[in-house]
C-alpha positions as CSV (number, residue, x, y, z in Angstrom):
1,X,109.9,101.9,-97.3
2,X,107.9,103.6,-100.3
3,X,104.8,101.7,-101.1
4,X,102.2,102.3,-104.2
5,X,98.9,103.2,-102.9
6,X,95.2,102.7,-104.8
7,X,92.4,104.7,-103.3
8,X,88.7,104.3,-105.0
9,X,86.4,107.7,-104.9
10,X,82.7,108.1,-105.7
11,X,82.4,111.3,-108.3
12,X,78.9,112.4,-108.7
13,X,78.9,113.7,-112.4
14,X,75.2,115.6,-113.2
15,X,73.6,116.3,-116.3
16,X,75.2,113.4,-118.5
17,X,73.3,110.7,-120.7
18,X,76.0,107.9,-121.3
19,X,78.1,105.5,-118.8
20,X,81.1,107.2,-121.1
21,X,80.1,110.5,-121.2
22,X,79.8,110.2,-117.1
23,X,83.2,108.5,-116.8
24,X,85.2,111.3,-119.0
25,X,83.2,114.2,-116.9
26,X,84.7,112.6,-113.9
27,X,87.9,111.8,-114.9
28,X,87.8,115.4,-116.0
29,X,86.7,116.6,-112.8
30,X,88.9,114.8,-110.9
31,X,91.9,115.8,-112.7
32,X,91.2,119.7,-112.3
33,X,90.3,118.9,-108.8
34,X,93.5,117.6,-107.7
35,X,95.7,119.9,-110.2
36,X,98.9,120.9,-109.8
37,X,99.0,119.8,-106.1
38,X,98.9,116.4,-106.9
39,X,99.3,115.9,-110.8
40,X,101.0,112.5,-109.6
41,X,98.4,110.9,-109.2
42,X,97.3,108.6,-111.7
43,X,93.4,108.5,-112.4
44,X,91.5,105.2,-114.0
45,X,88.1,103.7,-114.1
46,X,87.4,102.1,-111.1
47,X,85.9,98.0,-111.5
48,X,82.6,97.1,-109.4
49,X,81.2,94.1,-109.3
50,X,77.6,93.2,-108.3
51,X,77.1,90.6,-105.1
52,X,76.5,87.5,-107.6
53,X,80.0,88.5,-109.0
54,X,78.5,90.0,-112.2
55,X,81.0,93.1,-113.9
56,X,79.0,96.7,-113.9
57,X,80.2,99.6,-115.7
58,X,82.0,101.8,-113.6
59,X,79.1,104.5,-113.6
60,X,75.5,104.3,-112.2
61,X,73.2,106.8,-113.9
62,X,69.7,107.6,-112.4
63,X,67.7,110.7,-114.1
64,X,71.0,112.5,-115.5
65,X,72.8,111.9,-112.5
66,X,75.8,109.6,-112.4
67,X,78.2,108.3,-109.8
68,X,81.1,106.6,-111.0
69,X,83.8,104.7,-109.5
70,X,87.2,105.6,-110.0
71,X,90.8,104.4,-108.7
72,X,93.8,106.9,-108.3
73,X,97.5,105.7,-107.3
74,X,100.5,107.5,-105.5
75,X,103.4,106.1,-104.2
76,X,103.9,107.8,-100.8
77,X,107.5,107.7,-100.2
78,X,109.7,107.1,-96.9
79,X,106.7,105.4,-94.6
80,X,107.0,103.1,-91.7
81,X,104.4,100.9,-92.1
82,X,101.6,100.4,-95.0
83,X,99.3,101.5,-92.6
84,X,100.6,105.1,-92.7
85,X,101.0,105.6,-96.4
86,X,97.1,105.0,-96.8
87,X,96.5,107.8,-94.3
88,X,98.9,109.7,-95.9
89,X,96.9,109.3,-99.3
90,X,93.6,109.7,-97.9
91,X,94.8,112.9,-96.3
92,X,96.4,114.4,-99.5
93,X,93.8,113.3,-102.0
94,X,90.8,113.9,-99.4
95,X,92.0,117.6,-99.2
96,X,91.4,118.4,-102.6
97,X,88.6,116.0,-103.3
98,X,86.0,117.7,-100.8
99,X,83.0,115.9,-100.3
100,X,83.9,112.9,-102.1
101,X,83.9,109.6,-100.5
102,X,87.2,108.0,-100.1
103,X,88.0,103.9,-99.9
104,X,91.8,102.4,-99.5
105,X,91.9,99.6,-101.8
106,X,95.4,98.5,-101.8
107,X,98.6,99.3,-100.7
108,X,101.7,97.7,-101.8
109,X,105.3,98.1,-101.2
110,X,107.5,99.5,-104.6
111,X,110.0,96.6,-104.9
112,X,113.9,97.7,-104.7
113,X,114.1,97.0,-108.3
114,X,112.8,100.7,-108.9
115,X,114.2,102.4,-106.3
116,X,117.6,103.1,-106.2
117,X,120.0,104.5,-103.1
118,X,122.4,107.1,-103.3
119,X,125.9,107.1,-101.8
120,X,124.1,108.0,-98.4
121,X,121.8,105.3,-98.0
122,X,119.1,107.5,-98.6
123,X,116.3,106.2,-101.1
124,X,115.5,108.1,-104.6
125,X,113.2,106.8,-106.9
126,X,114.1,106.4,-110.7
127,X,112.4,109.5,-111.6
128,X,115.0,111.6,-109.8
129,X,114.6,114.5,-106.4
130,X,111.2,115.3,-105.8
131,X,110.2,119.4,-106.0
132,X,111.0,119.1,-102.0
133,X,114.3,118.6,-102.7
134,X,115.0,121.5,-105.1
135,X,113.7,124.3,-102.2
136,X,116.2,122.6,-99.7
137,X,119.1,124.6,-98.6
138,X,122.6,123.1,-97.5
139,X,122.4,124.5,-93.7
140,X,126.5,125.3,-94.0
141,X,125.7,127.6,-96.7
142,X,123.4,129.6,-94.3
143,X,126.3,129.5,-91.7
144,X,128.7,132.2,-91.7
145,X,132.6,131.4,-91.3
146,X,134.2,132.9,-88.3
């Protein structure tokens, strides 16, 4: 089963004035953070909302300091249960993301509309073999003929 997962983080962005120039800065940050290991993973504003259901801005700035909310999606690929493709995404993005706090907000399974199956059963998604695949090598190849 492959399933799409959405992970909120908390960036603390310093020295900004604006809610947008806050949000770019971490977007920013984020991206660098997490490239080329996981250039993947899709980065957004995250949404909050206040306990009387009131929409905030995804940043909070105090004195030139800002933390802002944002989402980033994976799919996490071949996974038993939707339980272990969130740890699976905390785990990669968590690596490269040090010292920013982690929350999994959703995890849903990729319908089989956009996955297709090769003559083997096995599962490939429409984009084609991962990077994973390209580095494999056929074991009979390795094996000499005698």
């Amino acid at each position: 089963m492959d399933c799409r997962v959405v992970v909120e983080a908390a960036v603390p962005v310093y020295d900004v004035e604006t809610v947008d120039e806050a949000i770019r800065i971490a977007i920013s940050k984020t991206g660098e953070m997490l490239n080329p290991d996981l250039k993947y993973v899709e980065i957004s504003m995250g949404a909050r909302t206040s306990p009387g259901g009131e929409e905030l801005p995804p940043a909070f700035i105090a004195a030139d300091e800002a933390l802002v909310a944002l989402e980033l999606e994976m799919t996490v690929f071949n996974v038993e249960r939707e339980e272990h493709a969130s740890r699976i995404a905390r785990k990669e993005i968590g690596q490269r993301l040090e010292n920013i706090p982690l929350k999994v907000l959703s995890v849903d399974r990729v319908d089989d509309e956009s996955v297709e199956t090769d003559g083997e059963g096995d599962t490939r998604a429409e984009t084609g073999p991962s990077e994973a695949d390209e580095t494999l090598v056929d074991y009979d190849d390795l094996v000499d003929d005698r």
